[in-house]
C-alpha positions in Angstrom: -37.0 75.7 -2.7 -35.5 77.0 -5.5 -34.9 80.6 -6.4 -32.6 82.1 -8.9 -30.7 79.1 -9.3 -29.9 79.2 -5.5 -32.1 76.4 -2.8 -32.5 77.2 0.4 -29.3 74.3 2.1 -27.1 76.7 -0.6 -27.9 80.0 2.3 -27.8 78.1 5.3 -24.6 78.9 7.6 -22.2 76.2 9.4 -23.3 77.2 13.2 -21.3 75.3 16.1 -23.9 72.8 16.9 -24.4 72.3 14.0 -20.7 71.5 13.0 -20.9 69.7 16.7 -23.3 67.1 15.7 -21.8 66.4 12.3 -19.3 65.6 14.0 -20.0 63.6 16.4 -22.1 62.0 14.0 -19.2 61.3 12.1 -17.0 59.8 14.9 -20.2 57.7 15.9 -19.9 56.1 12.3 -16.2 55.7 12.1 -16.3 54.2 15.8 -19.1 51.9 14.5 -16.9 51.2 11.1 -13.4 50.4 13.4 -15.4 48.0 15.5 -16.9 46.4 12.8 -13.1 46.0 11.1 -12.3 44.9 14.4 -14.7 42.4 14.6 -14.1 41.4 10.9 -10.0 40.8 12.2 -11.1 39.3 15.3 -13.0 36.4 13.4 -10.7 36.1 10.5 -7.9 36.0 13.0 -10.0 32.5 14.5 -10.4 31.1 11.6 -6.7 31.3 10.5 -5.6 30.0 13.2 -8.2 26.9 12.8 -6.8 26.5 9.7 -3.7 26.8 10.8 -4.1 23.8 13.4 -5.9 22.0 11.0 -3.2 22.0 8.7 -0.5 20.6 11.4 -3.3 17.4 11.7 -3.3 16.8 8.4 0.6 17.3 8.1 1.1 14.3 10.8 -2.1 12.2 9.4 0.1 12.2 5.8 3.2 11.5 7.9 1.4 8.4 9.8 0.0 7.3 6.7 3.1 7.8 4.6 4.9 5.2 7.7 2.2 2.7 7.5 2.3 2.5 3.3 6.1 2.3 3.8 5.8 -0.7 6.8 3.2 -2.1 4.2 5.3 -1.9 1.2 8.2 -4.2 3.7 5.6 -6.6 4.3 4.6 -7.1 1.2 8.5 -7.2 0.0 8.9 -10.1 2.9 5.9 -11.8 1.9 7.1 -11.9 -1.8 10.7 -13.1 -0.8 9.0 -15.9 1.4 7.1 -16.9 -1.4 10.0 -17.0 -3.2 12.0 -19.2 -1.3 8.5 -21.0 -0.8 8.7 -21.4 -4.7 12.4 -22.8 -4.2 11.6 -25.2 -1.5 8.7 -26.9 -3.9 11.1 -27.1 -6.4 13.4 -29.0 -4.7 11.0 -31.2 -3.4 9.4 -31.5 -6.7 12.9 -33.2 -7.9 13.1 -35.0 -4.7 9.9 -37.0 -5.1 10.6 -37.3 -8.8 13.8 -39.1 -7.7 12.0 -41.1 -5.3 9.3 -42.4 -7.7 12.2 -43.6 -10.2 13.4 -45.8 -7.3 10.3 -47.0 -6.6 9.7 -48.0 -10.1 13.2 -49.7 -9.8 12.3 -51.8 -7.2 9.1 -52.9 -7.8 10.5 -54.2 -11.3 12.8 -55.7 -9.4 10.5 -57.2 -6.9 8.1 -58.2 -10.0 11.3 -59.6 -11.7 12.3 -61.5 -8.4 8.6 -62.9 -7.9 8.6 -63.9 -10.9 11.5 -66.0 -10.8 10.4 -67.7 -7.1 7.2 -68.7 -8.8 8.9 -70.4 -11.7 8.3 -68.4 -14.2 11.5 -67.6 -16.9 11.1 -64.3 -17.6 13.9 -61.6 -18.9 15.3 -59.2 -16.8 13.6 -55.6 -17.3 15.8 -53.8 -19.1 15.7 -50.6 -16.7 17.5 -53.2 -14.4 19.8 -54.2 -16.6 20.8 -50.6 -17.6 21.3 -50.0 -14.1 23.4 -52.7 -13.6 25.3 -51.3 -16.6 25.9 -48.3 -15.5 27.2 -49.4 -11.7 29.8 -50.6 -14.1 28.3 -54.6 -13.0 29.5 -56.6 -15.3 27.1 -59.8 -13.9 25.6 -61.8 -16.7 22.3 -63.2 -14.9 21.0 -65.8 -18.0 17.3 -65.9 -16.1 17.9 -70.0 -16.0 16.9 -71.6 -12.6 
């Protein structure tokens, strides 16, 4: 109600209840605020702290893991060093077998060469022979005359 620019809550006097129940009112809904800040800290608090311990896992998870790529990486060095010497070994025998097939071919000339000669025949001496003989420093003049 409005008169002369004046309402009726502008004439009203504080009385001690009144002033009494604001108050409490008031501490009722800063009581209510605190425990709800409370709470609020209470659960944030939690979850930190999960966090927190989640973090720690993860921290020795990366540590494991960082080991295992680290043993991994030394295997796989090992593996390619064995390969490696693998590699080597084929190599060498490679040259071995080479060397082995140029004495076979040696020998069966000079088997063929010798056969040859039992059965008769008058044939020349292979010239792979001959070298060879030449360069044991042989100086043996074989004719190929039976």
């Amino acid at each position: 109600m409005w008169w002369k620019g004046l309402c009726f809550s502008d004439l009203m006097y504080v009385t001690k209840q009144n002033m009494a129940n604001a108050v409490s009112n008031l501490t009722k809904h800063l009581d209510h605020v605190s425990d709800a800040l409370a709470a609020a800290k209470r659960h944030l608090t939690q979850r930190i702290e999960n966090l927190d311990g989640k973090i720690d896992e993860q921290i020795e998870i990366s540590k494991l893991i960082r080991s295992e790529v680290t043993d991994a990486h030394a295997g796989l060095s090992q593996i390619g060093f064995d390969l490696n010497t693998l590699h080597q070994m084929v190599s060498g025998l490679d040259g071995k077998l080479h060397a082995l097939e140029d004495k076979q071919e040696f020998a069966n000339a000079g088997v063929m060469y010798l056969c040859g000669i039992v059965n008769g025949k008058r044939m020349p001496m292979p010239e792979r022979i001959q070298d060879q003989f030449q360069l044991a420093g042989n100086s043996m003049q074989i004719r190929g005359s039976y």
